[in-house]
PDB file of N, CA, C and O in Angstrom:
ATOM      1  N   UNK A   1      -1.971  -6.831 -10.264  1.00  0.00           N
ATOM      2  CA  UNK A   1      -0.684  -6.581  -9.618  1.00  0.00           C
ATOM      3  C   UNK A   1      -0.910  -6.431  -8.129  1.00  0.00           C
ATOM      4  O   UNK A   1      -2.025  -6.327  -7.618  1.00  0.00           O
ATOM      5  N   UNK A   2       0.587  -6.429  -7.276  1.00  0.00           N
ATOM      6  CA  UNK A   2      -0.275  -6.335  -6.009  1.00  0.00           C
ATOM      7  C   UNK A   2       1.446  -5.444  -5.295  1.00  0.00           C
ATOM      8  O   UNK A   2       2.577  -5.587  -5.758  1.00  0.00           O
ATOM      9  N   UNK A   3       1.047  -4.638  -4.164  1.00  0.00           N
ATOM     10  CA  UNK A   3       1.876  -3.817  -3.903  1.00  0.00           C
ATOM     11  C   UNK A   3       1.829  -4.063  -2.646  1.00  0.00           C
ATOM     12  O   UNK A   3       0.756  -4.074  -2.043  1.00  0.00           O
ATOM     13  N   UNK A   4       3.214  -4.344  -1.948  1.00  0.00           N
ATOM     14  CA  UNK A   4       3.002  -4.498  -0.356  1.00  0.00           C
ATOM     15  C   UNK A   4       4.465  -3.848  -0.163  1.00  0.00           C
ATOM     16  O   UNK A   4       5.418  -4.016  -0.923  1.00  0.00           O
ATOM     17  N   UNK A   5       4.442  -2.965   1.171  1.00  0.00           N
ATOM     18  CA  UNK A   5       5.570  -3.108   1.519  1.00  0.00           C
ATOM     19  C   UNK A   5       6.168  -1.294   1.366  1.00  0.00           C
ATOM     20  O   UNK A   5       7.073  -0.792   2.033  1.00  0.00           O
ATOM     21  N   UNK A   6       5.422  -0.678   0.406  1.00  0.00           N
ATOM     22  CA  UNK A   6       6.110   0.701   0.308  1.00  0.00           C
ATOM     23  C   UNK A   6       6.203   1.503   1.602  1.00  0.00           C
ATOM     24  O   UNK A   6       5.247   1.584   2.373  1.00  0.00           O
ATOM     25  N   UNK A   7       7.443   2.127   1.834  1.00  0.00           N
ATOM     26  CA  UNK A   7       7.539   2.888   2.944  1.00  0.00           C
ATOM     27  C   UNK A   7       8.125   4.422   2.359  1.00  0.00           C
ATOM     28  O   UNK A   7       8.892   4.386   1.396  1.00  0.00           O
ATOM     29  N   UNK A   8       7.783   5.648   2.906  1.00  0.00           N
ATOM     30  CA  UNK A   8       8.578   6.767   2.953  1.00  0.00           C
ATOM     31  C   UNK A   8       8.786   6.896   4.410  1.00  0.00           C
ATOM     32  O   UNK A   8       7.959   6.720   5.305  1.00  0.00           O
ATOM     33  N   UNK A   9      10.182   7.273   4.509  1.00  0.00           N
ATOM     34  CA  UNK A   9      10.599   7.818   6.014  1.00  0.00           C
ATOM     35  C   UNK A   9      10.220   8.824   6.400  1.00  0.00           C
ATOM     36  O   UNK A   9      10.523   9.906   5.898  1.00  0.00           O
ATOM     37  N   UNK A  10       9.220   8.606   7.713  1.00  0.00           N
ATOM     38  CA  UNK A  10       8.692  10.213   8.129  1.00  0.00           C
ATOM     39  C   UNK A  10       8.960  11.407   7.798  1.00  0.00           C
ATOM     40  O   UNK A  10       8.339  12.330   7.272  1.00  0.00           O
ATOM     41  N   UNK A  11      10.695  11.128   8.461  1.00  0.00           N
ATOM     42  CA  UNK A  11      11.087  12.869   8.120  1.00  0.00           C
ATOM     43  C   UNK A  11      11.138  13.328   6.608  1.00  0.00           C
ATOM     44  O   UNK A  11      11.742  14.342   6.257  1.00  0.00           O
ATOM     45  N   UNK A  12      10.324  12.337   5.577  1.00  0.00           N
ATOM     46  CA  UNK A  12      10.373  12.451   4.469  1.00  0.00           C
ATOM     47  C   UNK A  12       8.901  12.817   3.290  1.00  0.00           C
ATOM     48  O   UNK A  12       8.741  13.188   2.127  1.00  0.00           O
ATOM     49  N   UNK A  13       7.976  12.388   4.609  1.00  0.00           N
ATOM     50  CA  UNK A  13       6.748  12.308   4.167  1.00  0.00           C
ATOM     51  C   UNK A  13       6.322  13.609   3.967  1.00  0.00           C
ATOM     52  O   UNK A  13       6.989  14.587   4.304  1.00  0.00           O
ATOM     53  N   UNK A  14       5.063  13.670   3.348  1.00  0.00           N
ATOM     54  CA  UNK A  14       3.953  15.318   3.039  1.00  0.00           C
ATOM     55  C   UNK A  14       4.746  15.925   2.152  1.00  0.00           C
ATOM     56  O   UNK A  14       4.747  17.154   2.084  1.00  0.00           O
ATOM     57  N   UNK A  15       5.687  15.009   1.187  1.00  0.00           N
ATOM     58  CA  UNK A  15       6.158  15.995  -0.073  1.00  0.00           C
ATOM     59  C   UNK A  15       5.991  15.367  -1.650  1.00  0.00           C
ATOM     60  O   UNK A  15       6.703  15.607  -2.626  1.00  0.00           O
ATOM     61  N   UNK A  16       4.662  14.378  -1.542  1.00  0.00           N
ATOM     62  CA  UNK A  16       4.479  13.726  -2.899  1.00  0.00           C
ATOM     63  C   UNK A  16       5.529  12.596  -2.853  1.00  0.00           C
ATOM     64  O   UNK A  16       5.570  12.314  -4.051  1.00  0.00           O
ATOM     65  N   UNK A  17       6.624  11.557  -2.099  1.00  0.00           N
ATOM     66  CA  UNK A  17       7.386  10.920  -2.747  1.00  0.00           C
ATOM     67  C   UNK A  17       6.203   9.725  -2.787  1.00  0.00           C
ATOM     68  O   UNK A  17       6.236   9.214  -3.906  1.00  0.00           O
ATOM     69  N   UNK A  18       5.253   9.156  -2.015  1.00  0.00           N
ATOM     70  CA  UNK A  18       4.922   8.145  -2.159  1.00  0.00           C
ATOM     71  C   UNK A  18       3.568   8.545  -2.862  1.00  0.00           C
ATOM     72  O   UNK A  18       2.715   7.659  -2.916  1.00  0.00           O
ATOM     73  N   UNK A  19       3.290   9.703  -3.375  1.00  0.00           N
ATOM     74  CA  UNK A  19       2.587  10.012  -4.641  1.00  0.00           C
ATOM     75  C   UNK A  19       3.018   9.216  -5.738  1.00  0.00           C
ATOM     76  O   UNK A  19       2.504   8.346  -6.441  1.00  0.00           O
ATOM     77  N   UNK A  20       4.374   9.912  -5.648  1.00  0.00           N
ATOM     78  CA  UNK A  20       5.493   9.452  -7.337  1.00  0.00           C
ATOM     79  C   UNK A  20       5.462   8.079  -7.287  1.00  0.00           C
ATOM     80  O   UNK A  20       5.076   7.238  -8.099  1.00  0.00           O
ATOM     81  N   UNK A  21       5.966   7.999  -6.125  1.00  0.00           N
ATOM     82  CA  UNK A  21       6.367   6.002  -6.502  1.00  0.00           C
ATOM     83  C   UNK A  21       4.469   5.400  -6.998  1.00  0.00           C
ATOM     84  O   UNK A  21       4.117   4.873  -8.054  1.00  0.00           O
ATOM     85  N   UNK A  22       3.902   5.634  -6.187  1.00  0.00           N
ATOM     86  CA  UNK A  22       2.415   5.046  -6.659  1.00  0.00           C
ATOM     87  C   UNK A  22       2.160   5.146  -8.353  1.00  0.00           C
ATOM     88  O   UNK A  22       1.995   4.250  -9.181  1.00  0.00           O
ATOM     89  N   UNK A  23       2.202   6.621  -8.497  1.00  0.00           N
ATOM     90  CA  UNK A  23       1.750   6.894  -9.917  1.00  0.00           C
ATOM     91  C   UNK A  23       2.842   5.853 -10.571  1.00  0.00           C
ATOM     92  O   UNK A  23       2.389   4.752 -10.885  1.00  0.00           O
ATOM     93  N   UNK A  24       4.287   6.107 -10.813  1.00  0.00           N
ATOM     94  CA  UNK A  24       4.690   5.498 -11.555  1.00  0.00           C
ATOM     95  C   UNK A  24       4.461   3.942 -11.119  1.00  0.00           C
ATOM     96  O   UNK A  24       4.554   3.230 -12.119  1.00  0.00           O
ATOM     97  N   UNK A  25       4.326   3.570 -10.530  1.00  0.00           N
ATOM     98  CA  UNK A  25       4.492   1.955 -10.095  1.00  0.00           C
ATOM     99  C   UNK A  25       3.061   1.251 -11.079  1.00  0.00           C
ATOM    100  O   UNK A  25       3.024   0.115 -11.553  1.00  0.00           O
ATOM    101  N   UNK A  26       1.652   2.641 -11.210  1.00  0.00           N
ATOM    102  CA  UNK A  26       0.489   2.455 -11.808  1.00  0.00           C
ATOM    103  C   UNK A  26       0.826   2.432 -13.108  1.00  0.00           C
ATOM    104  O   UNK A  26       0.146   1.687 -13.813  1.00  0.00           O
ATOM    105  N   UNK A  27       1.827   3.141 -13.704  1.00  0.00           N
ATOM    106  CA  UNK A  27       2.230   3.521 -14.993  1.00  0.00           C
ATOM    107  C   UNK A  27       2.895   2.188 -15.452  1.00  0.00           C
ATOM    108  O   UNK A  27       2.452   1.463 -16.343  1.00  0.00           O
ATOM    109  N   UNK A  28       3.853   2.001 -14.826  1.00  0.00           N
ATOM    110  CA  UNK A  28       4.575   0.594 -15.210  1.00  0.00           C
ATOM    111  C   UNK A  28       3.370  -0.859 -15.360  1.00  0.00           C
ATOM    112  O   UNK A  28       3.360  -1.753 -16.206  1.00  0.00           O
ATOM    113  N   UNK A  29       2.490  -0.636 -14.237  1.00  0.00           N
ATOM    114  CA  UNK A  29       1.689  -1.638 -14.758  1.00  0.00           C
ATOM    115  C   UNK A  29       0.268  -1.770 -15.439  1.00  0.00           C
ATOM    116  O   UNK A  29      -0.513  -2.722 -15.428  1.00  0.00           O
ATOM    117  N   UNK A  30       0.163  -0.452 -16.070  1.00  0.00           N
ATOM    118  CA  UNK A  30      -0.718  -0.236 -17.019  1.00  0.00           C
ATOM    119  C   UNK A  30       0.162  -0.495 -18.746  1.00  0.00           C
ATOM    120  O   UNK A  30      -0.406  -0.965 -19.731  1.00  0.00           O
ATOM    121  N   UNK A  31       1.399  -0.108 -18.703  1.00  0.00           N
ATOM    122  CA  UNK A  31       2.695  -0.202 -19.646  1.00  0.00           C
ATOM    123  C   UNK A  31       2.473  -1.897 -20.077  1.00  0.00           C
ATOM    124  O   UNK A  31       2.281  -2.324 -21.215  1.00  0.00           O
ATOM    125  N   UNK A  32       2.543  -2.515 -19.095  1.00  0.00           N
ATOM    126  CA  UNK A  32       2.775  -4.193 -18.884  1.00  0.00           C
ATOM    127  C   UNK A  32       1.525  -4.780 -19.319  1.00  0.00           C
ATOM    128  O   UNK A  32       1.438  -5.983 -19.569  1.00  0.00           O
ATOM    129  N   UNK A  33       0.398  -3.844 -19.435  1.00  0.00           N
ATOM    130  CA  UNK A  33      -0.854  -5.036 -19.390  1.00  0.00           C
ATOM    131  C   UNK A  33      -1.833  -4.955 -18.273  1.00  0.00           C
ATOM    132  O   UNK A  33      -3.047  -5.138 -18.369  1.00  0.00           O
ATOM    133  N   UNK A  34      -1.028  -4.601 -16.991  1.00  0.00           N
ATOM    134  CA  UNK A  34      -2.134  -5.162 -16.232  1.00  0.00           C
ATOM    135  C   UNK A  34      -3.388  -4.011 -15.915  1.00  0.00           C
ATOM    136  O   UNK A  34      -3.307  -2.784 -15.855  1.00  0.00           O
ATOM    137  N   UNK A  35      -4.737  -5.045 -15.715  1.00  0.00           N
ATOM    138  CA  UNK A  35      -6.102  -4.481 -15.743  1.00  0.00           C
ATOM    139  C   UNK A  35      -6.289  -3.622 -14.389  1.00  0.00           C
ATOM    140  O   UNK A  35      -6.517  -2.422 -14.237  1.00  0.00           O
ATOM    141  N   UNK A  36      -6.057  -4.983 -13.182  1.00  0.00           N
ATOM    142  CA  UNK A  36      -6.226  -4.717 -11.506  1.00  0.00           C
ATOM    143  C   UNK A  36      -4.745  -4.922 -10.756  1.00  0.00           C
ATOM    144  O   UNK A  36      -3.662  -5.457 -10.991  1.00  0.00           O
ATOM    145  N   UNK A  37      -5.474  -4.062  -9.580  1.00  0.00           N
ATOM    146  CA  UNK A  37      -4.382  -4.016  -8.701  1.00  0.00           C
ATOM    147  C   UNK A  37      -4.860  -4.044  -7.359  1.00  0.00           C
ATOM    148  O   UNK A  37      -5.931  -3.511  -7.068  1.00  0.00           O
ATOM    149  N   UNK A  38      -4.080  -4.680  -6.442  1.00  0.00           N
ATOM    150  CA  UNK A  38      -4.509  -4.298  -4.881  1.00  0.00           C
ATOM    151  C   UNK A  38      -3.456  -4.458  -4.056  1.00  0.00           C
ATOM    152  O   UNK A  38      -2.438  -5.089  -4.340  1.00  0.00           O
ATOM    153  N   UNK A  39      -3.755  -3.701  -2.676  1.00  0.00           N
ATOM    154  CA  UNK A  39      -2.428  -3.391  -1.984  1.00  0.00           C
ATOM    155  C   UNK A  39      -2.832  -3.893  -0.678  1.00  0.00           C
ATOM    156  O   UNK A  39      -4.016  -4.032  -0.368  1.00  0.00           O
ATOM    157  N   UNK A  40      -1.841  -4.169   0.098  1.00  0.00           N
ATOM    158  CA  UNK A  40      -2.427  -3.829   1.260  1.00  0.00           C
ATOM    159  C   UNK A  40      -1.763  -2.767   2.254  1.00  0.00           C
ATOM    160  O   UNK A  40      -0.532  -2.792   2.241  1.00  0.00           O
ATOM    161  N   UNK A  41      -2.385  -1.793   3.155  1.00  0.00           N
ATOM    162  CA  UNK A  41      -1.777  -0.465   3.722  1.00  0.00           C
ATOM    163  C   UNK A  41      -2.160  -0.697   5.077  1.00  0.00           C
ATOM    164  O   UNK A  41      -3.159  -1.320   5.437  1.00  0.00           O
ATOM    165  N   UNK A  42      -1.207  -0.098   5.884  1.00  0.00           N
ATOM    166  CA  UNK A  42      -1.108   0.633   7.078  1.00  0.00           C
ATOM    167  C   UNK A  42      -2.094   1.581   7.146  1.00  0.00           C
ATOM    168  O   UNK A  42      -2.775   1.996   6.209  1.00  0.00           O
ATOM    169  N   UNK A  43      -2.160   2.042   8.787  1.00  0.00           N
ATOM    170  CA  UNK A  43      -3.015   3.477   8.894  1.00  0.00           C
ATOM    171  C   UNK A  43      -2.540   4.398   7.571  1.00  0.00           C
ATOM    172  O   UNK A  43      -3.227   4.645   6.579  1.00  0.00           O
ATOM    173  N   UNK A  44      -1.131   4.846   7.850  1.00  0.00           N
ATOM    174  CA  UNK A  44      -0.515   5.616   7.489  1.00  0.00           C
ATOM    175  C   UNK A  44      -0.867   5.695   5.978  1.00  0.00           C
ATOM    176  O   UNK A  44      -1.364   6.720   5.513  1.00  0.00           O
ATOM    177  N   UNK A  45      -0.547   4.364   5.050  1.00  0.00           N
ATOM    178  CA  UNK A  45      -0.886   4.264   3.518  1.00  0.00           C
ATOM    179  C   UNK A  45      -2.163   4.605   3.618  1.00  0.00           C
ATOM    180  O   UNK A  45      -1.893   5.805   3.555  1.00  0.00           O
ATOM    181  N   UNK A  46      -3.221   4.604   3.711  1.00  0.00           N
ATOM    182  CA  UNK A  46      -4.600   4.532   3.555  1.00  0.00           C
ATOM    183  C   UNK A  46      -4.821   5.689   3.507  1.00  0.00           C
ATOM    184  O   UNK A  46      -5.666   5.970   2.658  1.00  0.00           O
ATOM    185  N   UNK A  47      -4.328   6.715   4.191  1.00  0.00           N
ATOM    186  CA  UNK A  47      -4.118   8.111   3.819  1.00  0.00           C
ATOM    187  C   UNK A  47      -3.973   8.463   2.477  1.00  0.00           C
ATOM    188  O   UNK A  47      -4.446   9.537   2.106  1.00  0.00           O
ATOM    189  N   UNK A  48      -3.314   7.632   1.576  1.00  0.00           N
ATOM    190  CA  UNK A  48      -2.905   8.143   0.805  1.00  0.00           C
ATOM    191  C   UNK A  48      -3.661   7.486  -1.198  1.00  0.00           C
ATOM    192  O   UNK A  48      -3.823   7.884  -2.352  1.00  0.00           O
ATOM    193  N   UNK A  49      -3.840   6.328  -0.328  1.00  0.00           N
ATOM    194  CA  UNK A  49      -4.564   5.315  -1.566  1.00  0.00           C
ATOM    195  C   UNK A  49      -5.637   5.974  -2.341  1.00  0.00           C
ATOM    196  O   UNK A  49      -5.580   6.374  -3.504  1.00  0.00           O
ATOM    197  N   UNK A  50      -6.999   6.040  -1.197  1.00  0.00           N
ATOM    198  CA  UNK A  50      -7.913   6.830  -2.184  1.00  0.00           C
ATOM    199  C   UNK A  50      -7.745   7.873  -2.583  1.00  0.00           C
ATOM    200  O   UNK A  50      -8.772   8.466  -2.916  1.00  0.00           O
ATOM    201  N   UNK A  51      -6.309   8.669  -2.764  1.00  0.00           N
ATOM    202  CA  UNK A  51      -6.410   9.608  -3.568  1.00  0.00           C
ATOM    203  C   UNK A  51      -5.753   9.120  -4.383  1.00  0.00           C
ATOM    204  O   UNK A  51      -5.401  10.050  -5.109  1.00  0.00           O
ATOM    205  N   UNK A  52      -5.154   7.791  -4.910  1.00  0.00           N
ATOM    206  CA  UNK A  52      -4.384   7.166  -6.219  1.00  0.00           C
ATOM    207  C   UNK A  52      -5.544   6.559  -6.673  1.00  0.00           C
ATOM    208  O   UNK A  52      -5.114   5.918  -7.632  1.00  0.00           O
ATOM    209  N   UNK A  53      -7.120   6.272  -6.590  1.00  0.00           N
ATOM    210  CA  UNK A  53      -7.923   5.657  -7.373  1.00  0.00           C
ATOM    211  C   UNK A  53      -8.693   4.663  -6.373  1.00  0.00           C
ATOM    212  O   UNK A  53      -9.924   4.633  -6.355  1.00  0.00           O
ATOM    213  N   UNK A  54      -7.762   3.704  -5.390  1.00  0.00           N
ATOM    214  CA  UNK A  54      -8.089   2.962  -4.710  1.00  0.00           C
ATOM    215  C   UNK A  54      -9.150   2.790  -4.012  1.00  0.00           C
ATOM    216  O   UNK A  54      -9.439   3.870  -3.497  1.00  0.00           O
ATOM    217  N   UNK A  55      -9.975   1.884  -3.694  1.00  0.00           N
ATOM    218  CA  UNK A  55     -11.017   1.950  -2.339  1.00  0.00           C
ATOM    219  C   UNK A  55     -10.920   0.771  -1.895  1.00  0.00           C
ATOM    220  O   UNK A  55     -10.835  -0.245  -2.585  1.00  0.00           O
ATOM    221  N   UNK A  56     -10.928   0.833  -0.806  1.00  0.00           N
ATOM    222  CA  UNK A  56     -11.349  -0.147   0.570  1.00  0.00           C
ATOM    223  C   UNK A  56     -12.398  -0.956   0.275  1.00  0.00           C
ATOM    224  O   UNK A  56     -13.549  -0.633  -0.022  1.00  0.00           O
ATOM    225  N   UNK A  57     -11.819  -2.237   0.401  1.00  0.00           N
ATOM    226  CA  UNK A  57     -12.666  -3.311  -0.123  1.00  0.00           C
ATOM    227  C   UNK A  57     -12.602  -4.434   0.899  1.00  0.00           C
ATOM    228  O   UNK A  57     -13.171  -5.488   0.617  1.00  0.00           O
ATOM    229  N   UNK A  58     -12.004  -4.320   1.987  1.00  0.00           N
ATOM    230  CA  UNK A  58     -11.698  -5.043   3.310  1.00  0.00           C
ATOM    231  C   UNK A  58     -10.645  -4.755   4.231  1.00  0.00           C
ATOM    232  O   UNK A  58      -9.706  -3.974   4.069  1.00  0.00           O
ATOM    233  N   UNK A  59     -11.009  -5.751   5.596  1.00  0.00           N
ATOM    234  CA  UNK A  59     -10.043  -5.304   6.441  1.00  0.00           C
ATOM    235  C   UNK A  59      -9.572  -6.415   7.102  1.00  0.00           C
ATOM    236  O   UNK A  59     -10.261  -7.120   7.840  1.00  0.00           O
ATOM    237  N   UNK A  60      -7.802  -6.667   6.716  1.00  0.00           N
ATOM    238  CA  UNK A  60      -7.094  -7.835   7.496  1.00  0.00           C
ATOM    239  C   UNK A  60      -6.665  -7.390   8.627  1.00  0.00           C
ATOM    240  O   UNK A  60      -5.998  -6.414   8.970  1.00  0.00           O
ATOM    241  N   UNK A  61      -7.391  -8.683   9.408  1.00  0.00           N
ATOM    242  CA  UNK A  61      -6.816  -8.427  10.967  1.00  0.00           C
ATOM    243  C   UNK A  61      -5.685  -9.668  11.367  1.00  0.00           C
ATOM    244  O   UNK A  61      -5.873 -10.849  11.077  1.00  0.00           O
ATOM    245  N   UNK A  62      -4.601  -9.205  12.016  1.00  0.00           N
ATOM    246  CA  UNK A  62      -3.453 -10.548  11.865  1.00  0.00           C
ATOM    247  C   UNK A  62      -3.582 -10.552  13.538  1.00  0.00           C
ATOM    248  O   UNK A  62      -3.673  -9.503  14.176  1.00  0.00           O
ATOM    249  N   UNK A  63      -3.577 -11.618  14.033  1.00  0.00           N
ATOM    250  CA  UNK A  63      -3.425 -12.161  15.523  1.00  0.00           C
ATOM    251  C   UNK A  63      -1.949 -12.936  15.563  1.00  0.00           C
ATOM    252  O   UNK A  63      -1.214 -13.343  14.663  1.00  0.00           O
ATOM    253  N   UNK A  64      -1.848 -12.953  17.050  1.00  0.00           N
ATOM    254  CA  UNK A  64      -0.888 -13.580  17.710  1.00  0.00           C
ATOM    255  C   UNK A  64      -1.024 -13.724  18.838  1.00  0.00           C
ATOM    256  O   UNK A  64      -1.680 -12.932  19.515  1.00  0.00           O
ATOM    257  N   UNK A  65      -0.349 -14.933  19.393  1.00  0.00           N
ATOM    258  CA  UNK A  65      -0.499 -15.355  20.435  1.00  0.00           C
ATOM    259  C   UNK A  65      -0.112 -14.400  21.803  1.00  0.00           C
ATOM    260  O   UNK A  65       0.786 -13.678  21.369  1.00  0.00           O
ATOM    261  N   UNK A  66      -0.299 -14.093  22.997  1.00  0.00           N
ATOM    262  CA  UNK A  66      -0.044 -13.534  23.821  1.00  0.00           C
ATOM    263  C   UNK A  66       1.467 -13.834  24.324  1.00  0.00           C
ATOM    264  O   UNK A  66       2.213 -12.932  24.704  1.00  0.00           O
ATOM    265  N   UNK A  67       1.799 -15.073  24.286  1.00  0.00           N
ATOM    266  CA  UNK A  67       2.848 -15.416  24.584  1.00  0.00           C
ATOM    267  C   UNK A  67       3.970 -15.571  23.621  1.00  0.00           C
ATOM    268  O   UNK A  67       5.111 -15.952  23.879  1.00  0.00           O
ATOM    269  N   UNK A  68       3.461 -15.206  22.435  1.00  0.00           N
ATOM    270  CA  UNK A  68       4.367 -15.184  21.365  1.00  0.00           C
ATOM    271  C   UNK A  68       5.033 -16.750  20.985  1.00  0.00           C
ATOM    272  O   UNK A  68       6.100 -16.749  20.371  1.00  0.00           O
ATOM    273  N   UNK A  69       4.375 -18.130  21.366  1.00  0.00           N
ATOM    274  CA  UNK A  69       4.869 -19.020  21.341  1.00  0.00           C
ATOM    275  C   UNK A  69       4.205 -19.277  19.499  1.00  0.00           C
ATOM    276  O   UNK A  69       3.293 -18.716  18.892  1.00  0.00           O
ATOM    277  N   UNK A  70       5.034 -20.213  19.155  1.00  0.00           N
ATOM    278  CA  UNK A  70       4.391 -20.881  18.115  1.00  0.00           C
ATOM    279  C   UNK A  70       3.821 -22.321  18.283  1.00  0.00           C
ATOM    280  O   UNK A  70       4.607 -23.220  18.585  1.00  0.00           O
ATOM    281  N   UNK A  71       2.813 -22.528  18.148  1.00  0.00           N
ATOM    282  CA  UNK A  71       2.143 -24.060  17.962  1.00  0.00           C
ATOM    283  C   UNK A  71       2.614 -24.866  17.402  1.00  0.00           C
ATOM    284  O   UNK A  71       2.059 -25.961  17.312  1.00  0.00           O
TER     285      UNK A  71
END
């Protein structure tokens, strides 16, 4: 399975919600079958992964042009 994209709103964070959503989101896809999973996180998520099981297994770096043009 693969998880991109979860956000809690600051003024919302340090109270378990993106605990809950993780666990259950793990639950639903242990329910379904699935074996693996990987995500990809922000500073901010990474905080929070290896304490759902997760480890760091690489690091995407995304570039862009200075000028913001497209080729």
């Amino acid at each position: 399975t693969w998880c991109s994209s979860m956000y809690v709103e600051p003024s919302h964070r340090r109270r378990g919600i993106g605990q809950a959503l993780m666990s259950r989101m793990l639950h639903d896809d242990r329910a379904f079958g699935s074996r693996y999973s990987a995500l990809a996180a922000t500073h901010v998520g990474a905080l929070l992964y290896p304490r759902m099981g997760y480890e760091r297994i690489g690091t995407l770096l995304i570039f862009a042009s200075r000028s913001r043009k497209t080729v």
